[in-house]
Structure formats: structure tokens, C-alpha cells
N, C-alpha and C positions, 0 to 999 in steps of 0.2 A: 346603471351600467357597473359590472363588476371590474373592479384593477388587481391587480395582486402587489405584492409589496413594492416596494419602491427599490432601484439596482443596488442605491448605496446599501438600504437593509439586505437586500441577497449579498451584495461584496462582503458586509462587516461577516456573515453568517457564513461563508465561504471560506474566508481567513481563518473563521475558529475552527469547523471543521477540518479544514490541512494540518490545527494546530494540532488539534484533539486526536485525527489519526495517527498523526507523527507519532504523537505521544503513546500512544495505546499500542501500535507496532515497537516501537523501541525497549516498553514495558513487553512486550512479549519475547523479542528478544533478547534480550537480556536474563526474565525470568527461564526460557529455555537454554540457556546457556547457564544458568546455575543449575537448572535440572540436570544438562548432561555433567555438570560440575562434580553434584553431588552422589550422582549413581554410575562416576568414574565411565565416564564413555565418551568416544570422541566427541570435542562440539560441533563438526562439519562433518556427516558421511558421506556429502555427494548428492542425496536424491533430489531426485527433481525438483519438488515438493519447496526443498532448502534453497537452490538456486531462486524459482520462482519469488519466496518470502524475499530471499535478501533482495533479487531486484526493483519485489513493489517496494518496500523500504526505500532502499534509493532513490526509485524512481519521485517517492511524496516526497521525500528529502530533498530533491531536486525542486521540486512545485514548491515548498514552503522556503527555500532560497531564493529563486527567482520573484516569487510572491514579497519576502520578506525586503531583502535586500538590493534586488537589482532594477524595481519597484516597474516592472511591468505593467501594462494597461490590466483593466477585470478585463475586456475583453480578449487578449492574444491568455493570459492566465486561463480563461476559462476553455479556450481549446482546443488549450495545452492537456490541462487535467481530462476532457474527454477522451482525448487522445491514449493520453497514460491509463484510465481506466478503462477502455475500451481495449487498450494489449494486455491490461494484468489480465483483465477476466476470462478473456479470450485466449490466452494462454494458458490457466488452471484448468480452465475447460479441457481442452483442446488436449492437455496432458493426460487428467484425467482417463480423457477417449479413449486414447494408445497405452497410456503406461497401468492405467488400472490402480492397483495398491502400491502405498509407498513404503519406504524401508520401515517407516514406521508402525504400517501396519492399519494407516489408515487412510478406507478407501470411500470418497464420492461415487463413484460412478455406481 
């Protein structure tokens, strides 16, 4: 009979990955905020696009708080973050749809 890993291994792999996004979003913002730095243009124009970013942002910044320090169950954690990934994506989507290209010029749909 097959098992899959054991919860504590998905929790400890769960904790990294919150860390690892956080990390890789924050590195992107920031790195985007030296770009607008360095080719003198505002750092916030508005689009959508930006709102979206900084809310996921937040929003893992919120999951690796509550994860980190307020030491909530894995399971109310885990769907919490389904939760929050299921509105980021659904939302880029969902902007996409309507709004098509963003100020930047760059478009999914």
C-alpha cells in the first residue's frame, strides 16, 4: 500500500515554501523599485497589476506571520493559504479578463 509523506514532512515543507515566496516577492519588489529608481519614474502608477502584486505580498506576509509567530494549527494555516491563493489567482485572472494590458505593457490574456 502506497502513503505519501508524513504531515510533519509536508508542514516543515510548507513553512519553507511561505519562507521562500516571501522571500522571492520581496526580492522582486524591491528589485522593481530600484528599476523605477533608476530610470526615474514613479515607484506606484496605479495599475492594477501593482495593486494586485502588493496585495499577494501582503497577503504571504500575513500567512508567514500567523505561521511564524502566532503559531497557529498546519491545519487552520493550510486553509488559510488555500484561501489566499485561491483570491490572488482568481483575481490576476479575473483582471486579466477585463483589464487586458497593463501600464506596463504587459499582457496575459
Amino acid at each position: 500500500m502506497l502513503s505519501g509523506p508524513s504531515l510533519k514532512t509536508l508542514d516543515s515543507m510548507s513553512a519553507f515554501f511561505v519562507r521562500a515566496g516571501f522571500f522571492g516577492m520581496s526580492l522582486s519588489v524591491v528589485s522593481g523599485a530600484m528599476w523605477c529608481f533608476l530610470k526615474a519614474r514613479p515607484f506606484f502608477s496605479g495599475d492594477i497589476y501593482e495593486w494586485i502584486a502588493i496585495l499577494s505580498w501582503g497577503l504571504l506576509g500575513l500567512i508567514m506571520y500567523c505561521r511564524l509567530q502566532k503559531e497557529y494549527s498546519a491545519k487552520k494555516i493550510s486553509v488559510f493559504t488555500l484561501y489566499v491563493t485561491g483570491l490572488s489567482f482568481s483575481s490576476l485572472m479575473l483582471v486579466a479578463l477585463i483589464f487586458g494590458n497593463s501600464a506596463h505593457g504587459i499582457s496575459i490574456s
